[in-house]
C-alpha positions in Angstrom: 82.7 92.5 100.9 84.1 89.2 102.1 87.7 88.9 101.4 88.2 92.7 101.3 90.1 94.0 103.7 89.1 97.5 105.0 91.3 100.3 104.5 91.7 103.4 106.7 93.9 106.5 105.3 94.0 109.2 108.3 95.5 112.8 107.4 99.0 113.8 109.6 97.1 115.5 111.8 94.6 113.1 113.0 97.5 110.2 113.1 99.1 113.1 115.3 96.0 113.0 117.5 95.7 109.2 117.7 99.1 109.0 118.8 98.8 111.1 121.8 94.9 109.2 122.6 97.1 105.9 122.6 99.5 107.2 125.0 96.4 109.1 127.3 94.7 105.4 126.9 97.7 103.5 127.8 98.6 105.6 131.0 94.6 105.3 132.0 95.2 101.5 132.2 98.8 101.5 133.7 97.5 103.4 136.3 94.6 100.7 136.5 91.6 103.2 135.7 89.8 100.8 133.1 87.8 98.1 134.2 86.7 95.9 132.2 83.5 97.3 130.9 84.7 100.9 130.2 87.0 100.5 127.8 85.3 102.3 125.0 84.6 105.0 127.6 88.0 105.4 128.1 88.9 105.7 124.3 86.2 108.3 123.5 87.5 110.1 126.4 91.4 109.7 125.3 90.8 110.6 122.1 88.5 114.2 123.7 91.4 115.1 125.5 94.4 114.3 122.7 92.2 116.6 120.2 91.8 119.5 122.7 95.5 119.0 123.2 96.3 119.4 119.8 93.2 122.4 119.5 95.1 124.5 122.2 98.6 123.5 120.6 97.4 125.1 117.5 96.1 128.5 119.1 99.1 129.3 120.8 102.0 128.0 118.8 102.9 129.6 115.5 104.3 127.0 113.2 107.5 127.8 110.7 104.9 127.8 107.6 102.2 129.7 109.7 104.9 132.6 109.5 104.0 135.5 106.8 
């Protein structure tokens, strides 16, 4: 495997959802939450709240191709 360089191919939706994380995870540490130390924690929890984000945006909004 040496010399191969890892690949990783995420769908629209979880790009959508690791967008938002990176934005949750960003404020967390401008606001100076994350101390050294609990930085995964942080991620993992980021990345919890982005996906029920995008889970409740899903219920409730209809999108154009959702529409019979």
């Amino acid at each position: 495997m040496r010399g191969r360089k890892a690949s990783l191919r995420l769908q629209p939706s979880e790009t959508a959802v690791l967008h938002a994380a990176s934005r949750l995870y960003a404020a967390y540490i401008s606001a100076g939450r994350v101390e050294v130390g609990q930085e995964a924690a942080y991620i993992k929890r980021a990345i919890e709240e982005a996906h029920y984000m995008a889970k409740l945006t899903d219920q409730m909004v209809v999108s154009d191709d959702e529409m019979g």
